[in-house]
C-alpha positions as CSV (number, residue, x, y, z in Angstrom):
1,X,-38.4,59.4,6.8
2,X,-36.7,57.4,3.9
3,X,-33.7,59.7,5.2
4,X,-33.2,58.0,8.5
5,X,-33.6,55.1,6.7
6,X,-30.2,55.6,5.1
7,X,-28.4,56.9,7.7
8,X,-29.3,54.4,9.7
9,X,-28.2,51.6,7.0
10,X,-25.1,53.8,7.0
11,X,-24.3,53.4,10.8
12,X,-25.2,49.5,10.6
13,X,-22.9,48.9,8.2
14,X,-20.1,51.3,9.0
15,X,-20.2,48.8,12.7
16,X,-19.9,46.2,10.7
17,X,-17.5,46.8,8.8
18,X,-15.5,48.0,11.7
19,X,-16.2,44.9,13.8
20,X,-15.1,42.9,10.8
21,X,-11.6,44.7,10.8
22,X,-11.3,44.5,14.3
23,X,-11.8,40.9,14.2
24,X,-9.2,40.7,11.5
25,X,-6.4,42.3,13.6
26,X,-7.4,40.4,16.7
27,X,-7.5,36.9,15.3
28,X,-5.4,37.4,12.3
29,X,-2.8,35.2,10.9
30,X,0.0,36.7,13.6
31,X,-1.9,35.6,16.4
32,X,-2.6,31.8,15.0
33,X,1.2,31.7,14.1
34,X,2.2,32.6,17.9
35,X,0.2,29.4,18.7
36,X,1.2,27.2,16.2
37,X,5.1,28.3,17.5
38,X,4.8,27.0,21.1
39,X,2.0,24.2,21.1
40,X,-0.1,25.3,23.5
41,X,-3.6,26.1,24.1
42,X,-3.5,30.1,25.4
43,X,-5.0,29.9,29.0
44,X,-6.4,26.4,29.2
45,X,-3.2,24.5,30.6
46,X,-3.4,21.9,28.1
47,X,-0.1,20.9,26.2
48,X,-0.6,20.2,22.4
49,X,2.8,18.2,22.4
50,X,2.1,15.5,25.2
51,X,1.2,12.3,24.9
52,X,-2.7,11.9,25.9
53,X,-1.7,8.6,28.2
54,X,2.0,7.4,29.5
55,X,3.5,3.7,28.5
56,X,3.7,2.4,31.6
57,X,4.2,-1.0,33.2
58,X,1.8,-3.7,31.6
59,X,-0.6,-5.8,34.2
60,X,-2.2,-8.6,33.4
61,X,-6.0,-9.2,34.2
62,X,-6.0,-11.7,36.9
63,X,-9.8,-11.9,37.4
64,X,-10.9,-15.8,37.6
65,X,-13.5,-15.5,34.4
66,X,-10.9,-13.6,32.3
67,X,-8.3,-16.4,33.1
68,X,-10.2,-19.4,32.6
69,X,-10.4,-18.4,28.6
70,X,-6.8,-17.6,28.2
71,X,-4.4,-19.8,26.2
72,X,-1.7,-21.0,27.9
73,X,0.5,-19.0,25.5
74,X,-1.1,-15.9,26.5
75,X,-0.9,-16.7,30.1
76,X,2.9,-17.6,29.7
77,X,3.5,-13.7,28.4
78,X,1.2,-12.1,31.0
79,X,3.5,-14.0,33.8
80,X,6.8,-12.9,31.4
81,X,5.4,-9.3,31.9
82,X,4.8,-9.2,28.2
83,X,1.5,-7.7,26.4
84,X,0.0,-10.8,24.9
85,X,0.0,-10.8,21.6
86,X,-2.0,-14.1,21.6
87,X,-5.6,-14.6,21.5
């Protein structure tokens, strides 16, 4: 009995050592530097080099409680177009 003992610490471990090398040739350094080349996420559709949210055109918050605590200075940029930079 102590036999099949060994031979089956010998199978465990020759699969485990095989599944370690196969998991070193899959995700080895070639196939992180093929995704570090084009910036993308393999499969999921998401580009790395964009921008989460585009500038775009600023509006102002014209809601009646928001305005009555604005400066005039701040109002005067919202109306300009401009982001406020004033309290």
């Amino acid at each position: 009995m102590n036999i099949r003992k060994h031979v089956l610490a010998a199978i465990v471990g020759g699969s485990v050592l095989a599944g370690a090398a196969i998991g070193a040739i899959s995700f080895g350094a070639g196939s992180l530097s093929a995704f570090a080349a084009t910036g993308t996420a393999t499969g999921s559709g998401f580009r790395m080099d964009t921008p989460a949210a585009s500038p775009g055109v600023f509006k102002p918050n014209e809601d009646p409680a928001h305005e009555a605590t604005e400066s005039a200075q701040r109002e005067a940029q919202e109306n300009a177009g401009q982001v406020p930079t004033v309290p």
